[in-house]
C-alpha positions, 0 to 999 in steps of 0.5 A, a space after each residue: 631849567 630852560 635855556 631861555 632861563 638859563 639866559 636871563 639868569 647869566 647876563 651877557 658880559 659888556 665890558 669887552 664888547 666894544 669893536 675897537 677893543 676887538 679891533 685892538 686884539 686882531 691887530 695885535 694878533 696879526 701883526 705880531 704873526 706877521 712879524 713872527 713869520 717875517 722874523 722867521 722868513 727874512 722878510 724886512 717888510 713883513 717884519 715892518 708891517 707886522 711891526 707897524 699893525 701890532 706895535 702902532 695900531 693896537 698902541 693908538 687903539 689902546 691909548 683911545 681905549 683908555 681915553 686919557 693920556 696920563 692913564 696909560 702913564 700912570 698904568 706904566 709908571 706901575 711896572 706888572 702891577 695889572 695886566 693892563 700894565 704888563 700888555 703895555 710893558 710888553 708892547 713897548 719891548 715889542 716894538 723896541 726890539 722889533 724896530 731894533 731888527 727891522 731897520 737893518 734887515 731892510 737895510 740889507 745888513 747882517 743879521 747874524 752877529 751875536 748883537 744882531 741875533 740876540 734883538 731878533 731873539 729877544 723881538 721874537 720872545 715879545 711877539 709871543 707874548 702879544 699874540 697869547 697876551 689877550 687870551 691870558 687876560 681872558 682867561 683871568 676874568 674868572 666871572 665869565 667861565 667860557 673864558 677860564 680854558 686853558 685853551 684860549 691862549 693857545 687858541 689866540 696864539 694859533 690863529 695869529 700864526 695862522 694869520 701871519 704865515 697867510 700873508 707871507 704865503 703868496 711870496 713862497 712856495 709850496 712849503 709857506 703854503 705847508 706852514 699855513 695850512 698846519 698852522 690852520 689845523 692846529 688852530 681848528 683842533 684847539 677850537 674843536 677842543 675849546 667848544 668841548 671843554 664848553 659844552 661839559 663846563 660850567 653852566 654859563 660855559 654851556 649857555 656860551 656855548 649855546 649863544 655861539 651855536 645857535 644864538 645870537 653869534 651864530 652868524 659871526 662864529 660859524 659863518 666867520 669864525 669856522 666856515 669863511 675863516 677855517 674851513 674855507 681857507 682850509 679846503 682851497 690850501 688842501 689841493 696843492 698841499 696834497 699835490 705838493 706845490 703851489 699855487 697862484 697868488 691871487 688864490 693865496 691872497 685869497 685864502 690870505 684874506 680869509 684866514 685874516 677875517 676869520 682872526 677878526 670873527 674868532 675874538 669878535 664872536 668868542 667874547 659877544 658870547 661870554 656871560 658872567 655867573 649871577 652871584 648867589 
């Protein structure tokens, strides 16, 4: 059987292929990194912003998804009854709890009281949940079996660190610059291991597989996703990881930028190659 074949027999999937859902993943990717890593660090801003692109923009991107107000209503009047409803659920904690944080850490107040501690804690949990939700609501979409891995949560989840620890880096030192690149390469073994799992998977994993390496995806997936997005960033942070310092922060943001892009190119090629099985 040919690969042309193969092809027309797993039609590529169109439910999710809409840039403002894409747009809507990466922005509640990286923002709930950035405010994992501004949670992390201290940093009120980076809390706030973090706070800001994964609470407010992907909840707008969300709301224009569904098309109608008293659809997300109703959606959330029916607590963990879908996925859509348990994303929505945890973006309101997300943000609830964020804001909760945020506010007094600009304010410059104390943030180690029990109360204080047990918000941060509690925003912190949710965050993880926004950056592993989309993965896990992939992988429940048992008709495309590129996205059935166990690893594309972890995958998600590694590039939104990833993301969020790149765009703190510039105002750090030689360790955020360690973090990142870490974070980096965890997230580049987990796409290594992901596209293994493809390649001896079922047979529109194989054909996903294909469209990423040599179809129609090929430009976003190895130039975006691996070249501009990992490896890349990858080789400028190796110099002053193995020199053990710095460096300046026209270079970080740079790399900053790239890591960012390469979250966007990641979901963006990922799921244009996801195929659905033909029914028998």
């Amino acid at each position: 059987m040919t690969h042309y074949s193969l092809l027309l027999e797993h039609a590529p999937q169109t439910q999710w292929t809409d840039r403002k859902f894409i747009l809507e993943m990466t922005c509640g990717a990286v923002g709930g990194g950035l405010f994992l890593a501004g949670a992390v660090t201290g940093s009120g801003w980076a809390c706030l912003v973090g706070l800001l692109v994964a609470g407010a923009a992907k909840g707008l991107l969300l709301l224009k998804d569904l098309g109608r107000p008293e659809r997300f209503l109703k959606v959330m009047l029916r607590p963990f009854s879908s996925w859509l409803s348990f994303g929505g659920w945890s973006l309101l904690f997300f943000s609830g709890f964020g804001f909760l944080h945020t506010v007094p850490l600009l304010a410059g107040a104390g943030t180690g009281s029990g109360w204080a501690l047990a918000v941060k804690a509690l925003a912190m949990v949710f965050a993880v949940v926004i950056i592993t939700y989309d993965g896990l609501l992939l992988a429940a979409s048992r008709a495309v079996s590129a996205w059935s891995s166990g690893l594309l949560a972890p995958l998600f989840a590694a590039s939104a660190l990833a993301s969020g620890s790149a765009l703190v880096m510039p105002a750090g030192g030689a360790e955020r610059v360690m973090v990142t690149f870490s974070l980096l390469a965890a997230e580049a073994v987990l796409l290594f291991c992901h596209l293994a799992v493809l390649k001896g998977g079922a047979t529109g994993a194989r054909v996903s597989l294909g469209i990423l390496l040599a179809g129609e995806q090929r430009t976003m997936f190895l130039g975006g996703a691996i070249g501009g997005g990992l490896l890349l960033p990858l080789l400028i942070l190796a110099f002053p990881v193995l020199a053990g310092s710095s460096a300046p922060g026209l270079v970080l943001f740079l790399a900053a930028l790239l890591i960012v892009g390469g979250a966007f190119a990641l979901r963006d090629s990922l799921i244009k190659a996801g195929v659905t099985t033909p029914v028998l």
